[in-house]
Structures are given as structure tokens and as C-alpha cells.
SERO-4910 file (N, C-alpha, C, O; in steps of 0.05 Angstrom, whole numbers):
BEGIN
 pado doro    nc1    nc2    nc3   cac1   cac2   cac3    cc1    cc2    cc3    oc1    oc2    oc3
  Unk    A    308   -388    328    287   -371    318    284   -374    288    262   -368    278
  Unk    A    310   -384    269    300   -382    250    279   -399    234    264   -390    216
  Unk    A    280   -428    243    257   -446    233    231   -430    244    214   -440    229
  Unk    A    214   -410    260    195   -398    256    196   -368    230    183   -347    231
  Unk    A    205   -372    220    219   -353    191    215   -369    165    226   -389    158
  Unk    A    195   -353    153    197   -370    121    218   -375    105    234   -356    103
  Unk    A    222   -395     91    249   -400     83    255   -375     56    239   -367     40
  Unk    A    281   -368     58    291   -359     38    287   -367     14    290   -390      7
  Unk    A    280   -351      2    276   -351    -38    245   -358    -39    234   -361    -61
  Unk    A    229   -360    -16    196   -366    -19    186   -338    -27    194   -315    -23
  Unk    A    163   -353    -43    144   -318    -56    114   -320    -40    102   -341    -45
  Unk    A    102   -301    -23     82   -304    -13     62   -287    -29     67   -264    -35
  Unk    A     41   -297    -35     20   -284    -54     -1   -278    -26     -3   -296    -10
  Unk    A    -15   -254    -22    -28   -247      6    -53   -223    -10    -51   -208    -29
  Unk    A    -71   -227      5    -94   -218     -7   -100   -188     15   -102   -188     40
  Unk    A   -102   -174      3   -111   -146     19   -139   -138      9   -150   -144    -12
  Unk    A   -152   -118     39   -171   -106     32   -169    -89     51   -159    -95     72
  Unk    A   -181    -59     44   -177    -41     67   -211    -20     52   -217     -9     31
  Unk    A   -226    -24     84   -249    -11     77   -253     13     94   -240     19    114
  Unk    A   -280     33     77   -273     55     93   -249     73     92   -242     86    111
  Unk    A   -238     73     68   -211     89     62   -212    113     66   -221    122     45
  Unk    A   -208    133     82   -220    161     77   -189    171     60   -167    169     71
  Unk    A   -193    180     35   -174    204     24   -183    226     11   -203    229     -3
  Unk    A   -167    239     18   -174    269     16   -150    286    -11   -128    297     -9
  Unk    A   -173    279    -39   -157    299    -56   -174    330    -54   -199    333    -53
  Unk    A   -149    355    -54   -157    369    -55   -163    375    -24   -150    372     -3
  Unk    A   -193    387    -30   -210    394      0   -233    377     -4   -254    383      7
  Unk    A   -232    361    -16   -258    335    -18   -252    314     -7   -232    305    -17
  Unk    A   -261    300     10   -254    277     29   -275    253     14   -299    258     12
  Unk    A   -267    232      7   -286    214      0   -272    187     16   -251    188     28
  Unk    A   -287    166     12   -286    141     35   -280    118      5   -290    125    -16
  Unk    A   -266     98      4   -263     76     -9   -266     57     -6   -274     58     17
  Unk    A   -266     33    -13   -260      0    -10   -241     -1    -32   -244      4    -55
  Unk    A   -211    -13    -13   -198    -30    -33   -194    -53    -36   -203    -65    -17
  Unk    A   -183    -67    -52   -180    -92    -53   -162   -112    -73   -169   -104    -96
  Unk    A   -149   -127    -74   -129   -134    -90   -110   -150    -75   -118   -166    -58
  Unk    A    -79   -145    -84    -60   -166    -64    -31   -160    -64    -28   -136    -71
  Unk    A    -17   -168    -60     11   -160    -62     33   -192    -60     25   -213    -49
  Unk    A     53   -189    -70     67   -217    -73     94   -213    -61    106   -198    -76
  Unk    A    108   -219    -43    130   -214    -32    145   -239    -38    134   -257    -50
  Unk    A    179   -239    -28    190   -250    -39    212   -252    -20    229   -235    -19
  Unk    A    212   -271     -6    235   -278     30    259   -272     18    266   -277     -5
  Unk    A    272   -260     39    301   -254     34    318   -251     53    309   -242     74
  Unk    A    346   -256     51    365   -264     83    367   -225     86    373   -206     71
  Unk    A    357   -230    120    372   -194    126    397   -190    136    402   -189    160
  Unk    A    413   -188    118    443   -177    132    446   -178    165    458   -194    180
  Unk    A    429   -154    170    434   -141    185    425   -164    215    433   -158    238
  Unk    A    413   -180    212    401   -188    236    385   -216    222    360   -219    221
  Unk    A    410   -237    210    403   -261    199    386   -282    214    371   -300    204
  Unk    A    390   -276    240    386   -291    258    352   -292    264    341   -314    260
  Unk    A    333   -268    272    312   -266    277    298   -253    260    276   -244    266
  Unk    A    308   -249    236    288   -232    218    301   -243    187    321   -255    179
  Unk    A    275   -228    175    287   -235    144    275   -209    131    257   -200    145
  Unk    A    282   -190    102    276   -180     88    258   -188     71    267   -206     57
  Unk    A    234   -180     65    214   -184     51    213   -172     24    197   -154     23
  Unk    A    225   -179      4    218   -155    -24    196   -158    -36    190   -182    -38
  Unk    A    177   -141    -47    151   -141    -54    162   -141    -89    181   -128    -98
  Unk    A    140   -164   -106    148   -171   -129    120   -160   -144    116   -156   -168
  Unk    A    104   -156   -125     71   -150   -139     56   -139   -116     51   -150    -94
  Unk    A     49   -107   -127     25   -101   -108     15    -92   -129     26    -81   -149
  Unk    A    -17   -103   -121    -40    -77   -139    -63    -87   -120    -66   -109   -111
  Unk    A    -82    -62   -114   -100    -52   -103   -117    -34   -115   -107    -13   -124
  Unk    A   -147    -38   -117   -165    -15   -136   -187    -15   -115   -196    -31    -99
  Unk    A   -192      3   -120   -218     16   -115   -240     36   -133   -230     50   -151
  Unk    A   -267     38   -129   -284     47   -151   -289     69   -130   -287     66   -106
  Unk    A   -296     98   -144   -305    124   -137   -328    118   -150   -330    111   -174
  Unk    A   -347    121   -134   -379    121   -145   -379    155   -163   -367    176   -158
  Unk    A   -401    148   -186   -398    172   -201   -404    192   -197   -421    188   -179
  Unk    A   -405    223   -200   -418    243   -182   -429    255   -213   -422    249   -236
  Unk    A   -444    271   -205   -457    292   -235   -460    279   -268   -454    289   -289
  Unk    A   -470    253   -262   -472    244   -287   -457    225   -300   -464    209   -316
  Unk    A   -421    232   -287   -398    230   -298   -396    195   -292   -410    181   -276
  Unk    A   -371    184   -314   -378    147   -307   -356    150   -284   -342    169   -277
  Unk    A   -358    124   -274   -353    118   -239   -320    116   -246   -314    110   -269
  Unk    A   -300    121   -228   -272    122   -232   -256    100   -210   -256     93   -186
  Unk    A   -248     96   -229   -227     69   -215   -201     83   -201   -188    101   -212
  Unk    A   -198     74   -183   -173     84   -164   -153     61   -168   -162     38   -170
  Unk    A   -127     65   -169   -118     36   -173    -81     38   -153    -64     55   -160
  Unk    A    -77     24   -136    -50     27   -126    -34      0   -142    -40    -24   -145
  Unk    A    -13     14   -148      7     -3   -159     32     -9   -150     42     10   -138
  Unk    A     49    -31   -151     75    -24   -144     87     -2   -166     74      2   -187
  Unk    A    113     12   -162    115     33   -170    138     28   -195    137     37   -218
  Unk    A    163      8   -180    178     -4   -194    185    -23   -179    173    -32   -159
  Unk    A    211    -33   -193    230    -59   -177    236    -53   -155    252    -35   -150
  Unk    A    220    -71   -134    235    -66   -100    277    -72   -108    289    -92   -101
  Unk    A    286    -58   -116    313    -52   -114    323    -63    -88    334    -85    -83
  Unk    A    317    -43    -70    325    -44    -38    308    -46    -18    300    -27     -5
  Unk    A    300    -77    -13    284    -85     10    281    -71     24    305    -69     30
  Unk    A    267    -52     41    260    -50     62    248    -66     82    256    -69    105
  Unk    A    232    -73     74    204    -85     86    223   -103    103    245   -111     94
  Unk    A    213   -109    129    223   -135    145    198   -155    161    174   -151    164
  Unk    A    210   -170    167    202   -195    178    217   -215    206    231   -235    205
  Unk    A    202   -191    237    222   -198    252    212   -222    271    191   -231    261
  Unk    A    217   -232    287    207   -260    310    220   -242    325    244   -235    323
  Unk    A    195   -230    349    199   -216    371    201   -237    405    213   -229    425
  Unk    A    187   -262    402    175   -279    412    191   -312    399    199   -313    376
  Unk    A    192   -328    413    189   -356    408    163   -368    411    149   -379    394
  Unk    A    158   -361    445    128   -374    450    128   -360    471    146   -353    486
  Unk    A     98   -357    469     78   -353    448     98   -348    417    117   -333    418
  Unk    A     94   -360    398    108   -344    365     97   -315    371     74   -315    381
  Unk    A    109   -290    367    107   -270    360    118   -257    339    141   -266    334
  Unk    A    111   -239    325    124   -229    295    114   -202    298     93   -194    309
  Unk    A    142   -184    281    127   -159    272    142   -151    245    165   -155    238
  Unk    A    115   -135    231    117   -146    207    119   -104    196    102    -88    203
  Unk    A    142    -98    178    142    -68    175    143    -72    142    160    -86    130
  Unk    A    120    -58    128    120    -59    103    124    -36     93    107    -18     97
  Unk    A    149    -31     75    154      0     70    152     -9     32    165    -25     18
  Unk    A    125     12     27    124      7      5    122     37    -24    103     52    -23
  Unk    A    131     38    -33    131     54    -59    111     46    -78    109     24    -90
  Unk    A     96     70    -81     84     57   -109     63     85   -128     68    109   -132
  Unk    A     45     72   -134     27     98   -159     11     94   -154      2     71   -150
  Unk    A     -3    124   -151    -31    127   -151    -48    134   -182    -44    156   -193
  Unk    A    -67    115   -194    -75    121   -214   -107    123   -222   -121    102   -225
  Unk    A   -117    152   -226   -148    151   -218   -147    163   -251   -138    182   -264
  Unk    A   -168    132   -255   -183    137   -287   -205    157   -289   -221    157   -270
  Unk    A   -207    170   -305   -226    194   -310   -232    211   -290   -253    215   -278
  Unk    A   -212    220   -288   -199    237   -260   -217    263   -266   -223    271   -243
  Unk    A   -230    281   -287   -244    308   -287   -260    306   -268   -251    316   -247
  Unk    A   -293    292   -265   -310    301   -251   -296    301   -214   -305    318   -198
  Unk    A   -273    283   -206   -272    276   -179   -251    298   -176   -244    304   -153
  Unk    A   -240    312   -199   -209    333   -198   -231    357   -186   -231    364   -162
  Unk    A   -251    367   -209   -268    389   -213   -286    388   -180   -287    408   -166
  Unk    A   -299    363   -171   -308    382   -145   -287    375   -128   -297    368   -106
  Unk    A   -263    372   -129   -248    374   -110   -229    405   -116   -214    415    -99
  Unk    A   -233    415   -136   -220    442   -131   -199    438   -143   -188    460   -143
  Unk    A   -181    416   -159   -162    408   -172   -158    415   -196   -168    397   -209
  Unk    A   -150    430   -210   -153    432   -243   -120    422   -244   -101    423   -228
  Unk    A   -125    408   -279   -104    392   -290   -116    394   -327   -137    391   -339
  Unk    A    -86    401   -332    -88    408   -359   -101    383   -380   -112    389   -401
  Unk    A    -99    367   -374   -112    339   -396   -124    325   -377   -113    306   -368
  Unk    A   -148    333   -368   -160    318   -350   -177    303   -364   -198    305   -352
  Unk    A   -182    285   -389   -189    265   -400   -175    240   -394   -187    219   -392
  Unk    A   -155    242   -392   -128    220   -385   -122    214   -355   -125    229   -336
  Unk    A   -115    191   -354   -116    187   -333    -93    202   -312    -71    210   -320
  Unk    A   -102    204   -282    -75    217   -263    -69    201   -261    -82    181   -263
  Unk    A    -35    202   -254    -15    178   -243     -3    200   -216      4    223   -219
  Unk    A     -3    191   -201      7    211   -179     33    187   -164     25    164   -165
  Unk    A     55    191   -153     60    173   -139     76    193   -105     83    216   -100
  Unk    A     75    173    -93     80    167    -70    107    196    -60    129    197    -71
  Unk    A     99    210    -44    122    226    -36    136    222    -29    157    229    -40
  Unk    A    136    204      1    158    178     16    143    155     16    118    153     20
  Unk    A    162    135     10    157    110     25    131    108     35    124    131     41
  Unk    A    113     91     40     95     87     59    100     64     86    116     46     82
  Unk    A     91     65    102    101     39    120     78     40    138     67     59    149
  Unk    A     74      8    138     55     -6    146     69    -26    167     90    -39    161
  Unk    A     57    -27    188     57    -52    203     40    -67    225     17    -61    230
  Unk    A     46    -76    231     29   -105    243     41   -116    264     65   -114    261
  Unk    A     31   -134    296     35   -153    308     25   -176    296      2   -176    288
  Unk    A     45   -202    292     27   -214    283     29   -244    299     51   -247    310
  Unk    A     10   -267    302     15   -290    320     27   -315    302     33   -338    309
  Unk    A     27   -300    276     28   -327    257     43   -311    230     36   -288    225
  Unk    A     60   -324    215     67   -312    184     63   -334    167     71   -356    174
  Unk    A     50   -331    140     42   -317    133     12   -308    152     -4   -322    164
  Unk    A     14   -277    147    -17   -270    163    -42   -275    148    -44   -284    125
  Unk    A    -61   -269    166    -87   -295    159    -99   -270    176    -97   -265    200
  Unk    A   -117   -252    148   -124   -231    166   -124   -206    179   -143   -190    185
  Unk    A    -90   -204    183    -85   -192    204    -85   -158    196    -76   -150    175
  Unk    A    -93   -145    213    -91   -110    212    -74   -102    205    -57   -109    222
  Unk    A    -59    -86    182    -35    -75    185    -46    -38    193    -68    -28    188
  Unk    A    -24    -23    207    -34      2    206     -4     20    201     20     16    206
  Unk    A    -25     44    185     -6     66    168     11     70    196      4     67    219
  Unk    A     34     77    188     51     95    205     65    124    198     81    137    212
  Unk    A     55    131    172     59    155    168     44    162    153     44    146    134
  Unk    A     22    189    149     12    191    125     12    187     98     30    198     87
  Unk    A     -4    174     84      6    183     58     -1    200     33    -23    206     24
  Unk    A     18    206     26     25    236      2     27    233    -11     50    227    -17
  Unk    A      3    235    -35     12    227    -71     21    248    -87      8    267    -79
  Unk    A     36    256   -105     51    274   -115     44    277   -149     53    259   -163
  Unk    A     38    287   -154     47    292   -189     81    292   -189     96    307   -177
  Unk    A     87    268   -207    121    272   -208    131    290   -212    153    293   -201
  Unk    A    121    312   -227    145    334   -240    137    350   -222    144    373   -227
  Unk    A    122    349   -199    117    365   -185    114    359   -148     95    371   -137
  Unk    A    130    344   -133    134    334   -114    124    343    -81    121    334    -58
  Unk    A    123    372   -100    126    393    -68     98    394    -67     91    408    -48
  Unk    A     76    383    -83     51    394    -76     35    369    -77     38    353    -96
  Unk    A     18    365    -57      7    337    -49    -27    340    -60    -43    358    -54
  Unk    A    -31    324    -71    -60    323    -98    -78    305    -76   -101    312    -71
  Unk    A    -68    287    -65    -86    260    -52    -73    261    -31    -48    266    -33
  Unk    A    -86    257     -6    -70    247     24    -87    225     38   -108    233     48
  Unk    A    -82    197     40    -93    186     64    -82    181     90    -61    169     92
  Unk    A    -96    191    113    -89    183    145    -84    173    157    -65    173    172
  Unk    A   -119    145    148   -113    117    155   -127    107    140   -147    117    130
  Unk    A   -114     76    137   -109     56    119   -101     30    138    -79     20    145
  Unk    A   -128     22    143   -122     -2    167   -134    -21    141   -156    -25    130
  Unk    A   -113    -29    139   -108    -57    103   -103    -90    124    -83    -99    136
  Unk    A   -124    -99    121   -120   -127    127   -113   -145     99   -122   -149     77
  Unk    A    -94   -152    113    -78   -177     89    -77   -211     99    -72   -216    122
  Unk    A    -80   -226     87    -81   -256     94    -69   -263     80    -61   -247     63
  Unk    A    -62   -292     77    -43   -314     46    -69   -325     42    -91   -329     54
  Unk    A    -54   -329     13    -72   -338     -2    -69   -366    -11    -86   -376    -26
***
């Protein structure tokens, strides 16, 4: 199984887009297009050398534009990685020989950062003391994404949320600013 496994120490550069985003800051629900990519980086899994490998992510970013409301200029949404994937999560298993089968679990950390955050804070019911500056909110847990896939790298393929996600003001964790549901993010190589 392991020659259907990308070789160790490879970096995959993979293109995402996920449309129709619905998130909901506040009690205001608005819809997105994102788009951008993420760069992973093959790695041996301890745990199960044999049919899978650990994937560490070296580069995500993803943006999206908030059309402007009341005048105000249009605001960029932007997902980032958050820091150094430290501790892989993410895996890369061969469920299948043949047919090839794969399933692909992307557990990712990262920041939410919405430029000229007043007009989209204000009708969402949000007040924030320096709302000229931009929000950075990040991630409550982990996020994780995954996929069936017939082929790696994917070309395409659906990934879907498996747990909500919860953006946080850091110094303030317990209270969730942004939530999205679903986030069906198709990713391909590039």
C-alpha cells in the first residue's frame, strides 16, 4: 500500500475554493466565496507507517470579499494558517488498493481576519472597542475536514466540515464572534 502514498518529505501546493459560505457573525448570516490554497508537507505516521502518512500543512490562506453594506468600503475576510503545524494531525490513509481508495482528515488551526470590520460588526449587533482595525479572531478547536478520495493529490475533490466552526477573540475564548456550519471547500493540486 505504500507506493499508492506520496513519498515522504514531498510539499503539495493544492488550490481551494469553497462557495456559498454561509457564516454567521453575531445574528447576521451572510454567504461568501473563498478562495486561495494551502501547502502541505508528507510525513511518515508513527502510528500506522504502513497505510497512511501525516500530512503537515506549511501554508494556508483563503479570502473572501464581504460586499459593502451602508456606504461602507467592501471587507476582506481572510483565513490563515494560524502558526507552525508543530503536531501533525492531518492524515493521509489508503482505505482501498483497487479500486485506489483514500481518506483524507484535515485538522486545521488557524485566524480569522476581517478588514474594516465596523460596518459588518455594527449590523451584526457586535460592538468592539477599535473597530477601525482590523478583527483577528481565531479558531476555538481545531477544525477538521475530510474527504473520500479516488486519487491523491485531489483534483477537485469535496472536502466536508466535521465539526462546526468557532472563531474566538483570543483574550476571550468562551464567546464565539463568527460560526460556520458548512464549508464544502473543494481542493485540487496544483
Amino acid at each position: 500500500m505504500v507506493d499508492l502514498l506520496p513519498k515522504i518529505g514531498v510539499e503539495i501546493p493544492c488550490s481551494c475554493l469553497a462557495l456559498n459560505t454561509p457564516m454567521t457573525i453575531g445574528t447576521s448570516l451572510f454567504t461568501l466565496d473563498f478562495k486561495g490554497g494551502i501547502k502541505i508537507r508528507v510525513e511518515v505516521n508513527p502510528n500506522e507507517p504502513l497505510n497512511s502518512v501525516r500530512l503537515r500543512v506549511v501554508g494556508h490562506k483563503i479570502s473572501a470579499e464581504l460586499p459593502a453594506a451602508d456606504g461602507a468600503d467592501a471587507t476582506t475576510v481572510t483565513i490563515e494558517q494560524k502558526d507552525l503545524d508543530i503536531d501533525a494531525k492531518s492524515v493521509l490513509r489508503v482505505l482501498s488498493v483497487f479500486p485506489p481508495k483514500f481518506e483524507q482528515l484535515m485538522v486545521l488551526d488557524f485566524t480569522m481576519t476581517i478588514d474594516n470590520p465596523e460596518a459588518v460588526l455594527r449590523s451584526a449587533g457586535v460592538e468592539t472597542t477599535v473597530p477601525s482595525e482590523p478583527l483577528v479572531l481565531s479558531t476555538k478547536n481545531p477544525v477538521q475536514l475530510a474527504s473520500k478520495l479516488a486519487k491523491f493529490p485531489p483534483r477537485g475533490d469535496i472536502y466536508k466540515l466535521q465539526n462546526p466552526m468557532e472563531l474566538v477573540l483570543p483574550d476571550n475564548p468562551d464567546t464565539t464572534i463568527v460560526k460556520i456550519d458548512s464549508f464544502p471547500i473543494k481542493v485540487g493540486g496544483l
